[in-house]
C-alpha positions as semicolon CSV with decimal commas, in nm:
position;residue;x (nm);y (nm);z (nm)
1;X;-1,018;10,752;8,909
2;X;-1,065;11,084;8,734
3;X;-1,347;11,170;8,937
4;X;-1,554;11,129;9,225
5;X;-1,826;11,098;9,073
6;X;-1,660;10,778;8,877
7;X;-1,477;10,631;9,152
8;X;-1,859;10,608;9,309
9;X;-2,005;10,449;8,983
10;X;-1,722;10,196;9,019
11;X;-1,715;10,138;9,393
12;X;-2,127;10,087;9,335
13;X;-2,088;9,848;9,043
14;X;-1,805;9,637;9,191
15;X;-2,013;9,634;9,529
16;X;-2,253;9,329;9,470
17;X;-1,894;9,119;9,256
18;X;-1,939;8,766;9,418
19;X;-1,540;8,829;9,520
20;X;-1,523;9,147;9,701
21;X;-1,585;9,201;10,060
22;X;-1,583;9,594;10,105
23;X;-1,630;9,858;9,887
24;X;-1,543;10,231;9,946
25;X;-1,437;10,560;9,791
26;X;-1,260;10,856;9,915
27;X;-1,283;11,179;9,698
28;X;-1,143;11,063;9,346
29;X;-1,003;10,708;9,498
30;X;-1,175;10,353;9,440
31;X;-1,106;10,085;9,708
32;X;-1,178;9,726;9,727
33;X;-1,133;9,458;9,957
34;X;-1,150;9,103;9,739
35;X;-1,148;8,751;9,845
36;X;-0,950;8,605;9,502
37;X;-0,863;8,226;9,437
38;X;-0,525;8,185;9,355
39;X;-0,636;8,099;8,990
40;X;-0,789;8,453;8,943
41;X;-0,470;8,667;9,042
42;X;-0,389;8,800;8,705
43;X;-0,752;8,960;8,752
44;X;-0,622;9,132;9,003
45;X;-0,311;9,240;8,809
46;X;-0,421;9,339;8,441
47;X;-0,577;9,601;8,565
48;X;-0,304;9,743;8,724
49;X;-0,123;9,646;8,423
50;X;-0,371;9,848;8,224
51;X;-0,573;10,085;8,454
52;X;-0,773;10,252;8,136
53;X;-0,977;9,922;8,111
54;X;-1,175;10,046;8,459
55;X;-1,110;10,438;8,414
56;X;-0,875;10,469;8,610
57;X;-0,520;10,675;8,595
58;X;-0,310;10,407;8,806
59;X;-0,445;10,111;8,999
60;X;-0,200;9,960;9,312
61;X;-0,264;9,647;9,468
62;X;-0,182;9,485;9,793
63;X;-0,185;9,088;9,863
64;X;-0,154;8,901;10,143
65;X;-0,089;8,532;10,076
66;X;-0,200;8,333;10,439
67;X;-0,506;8,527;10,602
68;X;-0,434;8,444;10,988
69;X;-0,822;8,423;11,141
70;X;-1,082;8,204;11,222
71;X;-1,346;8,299;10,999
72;X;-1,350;8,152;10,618
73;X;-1,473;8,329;10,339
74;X;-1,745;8,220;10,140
75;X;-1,827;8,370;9,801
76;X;-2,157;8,547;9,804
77;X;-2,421;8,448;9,605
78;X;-2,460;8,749;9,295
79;X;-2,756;8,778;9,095
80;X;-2,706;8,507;8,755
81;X;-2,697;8,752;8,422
82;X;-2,493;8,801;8,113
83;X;-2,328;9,076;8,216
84;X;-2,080;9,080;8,538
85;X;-2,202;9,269;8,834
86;X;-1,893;9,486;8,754
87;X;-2,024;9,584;8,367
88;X;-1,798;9,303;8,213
89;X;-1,920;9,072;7,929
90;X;-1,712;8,753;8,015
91;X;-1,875;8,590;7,748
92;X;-1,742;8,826;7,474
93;X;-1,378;8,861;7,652
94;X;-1,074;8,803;7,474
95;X;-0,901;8,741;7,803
96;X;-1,087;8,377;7,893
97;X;-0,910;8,220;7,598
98;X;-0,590;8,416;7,744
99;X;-0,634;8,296;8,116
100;X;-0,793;8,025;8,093
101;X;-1,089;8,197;8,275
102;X;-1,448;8,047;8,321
103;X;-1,552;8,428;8,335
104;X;-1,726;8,534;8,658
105;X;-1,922;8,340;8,873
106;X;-2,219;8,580;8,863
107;X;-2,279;8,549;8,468
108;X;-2,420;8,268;8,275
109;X;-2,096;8,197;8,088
110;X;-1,973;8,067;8,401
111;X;-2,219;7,798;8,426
């Protein structure tokens, strides 16, 4: 991120996406902790692909393929609107037709 200031605004808007489990920020860095179907990995990568699209100057990205633990993960429930939790507008993206993508589970597109 190029600032503090925006690594906050991002770490508060992706805090309530129906995927992610922990948001935080340390001085000009973003981080996120995400719970992604396998179907929703190239979400994951375009932006580090293309780190402009959320701000930021370089976006990495770590994976681990077979969680060992007990507990399962179940999507939280987000707020239904138009607009991601995150500031997309899934039903104006280019990339659904590109992905295949039913948009975000939190917007009305989705449904």
């Amino acid at each position: 991120m190029p600032s503090p200031e925006e690594a906050e605004r991002l770490a508060q808007a992706m805090s309530t996406c129906p995927y992610s489990i922990a948001v935080g920020t340390s001085g000009d860095q973003f981080y996120n902790i995400l719970v992604v179907p396998r179907t929703k990995m190239w979400w994951l990568e375009y932006p580090r692909d293309k780190p402009d699209i959320i701000g930021a100057i370089s976006v990495d990205i770590a994976t681990i393929d077979n969680l060992v633990s007990a507990v399962r993960f179940r999507q939280k429930d987000a707020r239904i609107s138009r607009k991601a939790p995150c500031g997309a507008d899934c039903e104006d993206c280019g990339l659904r037709v590109q992905f295949q993508c039913r948009g975000c589970p939190a917007t009305t597109p989705y449904r």
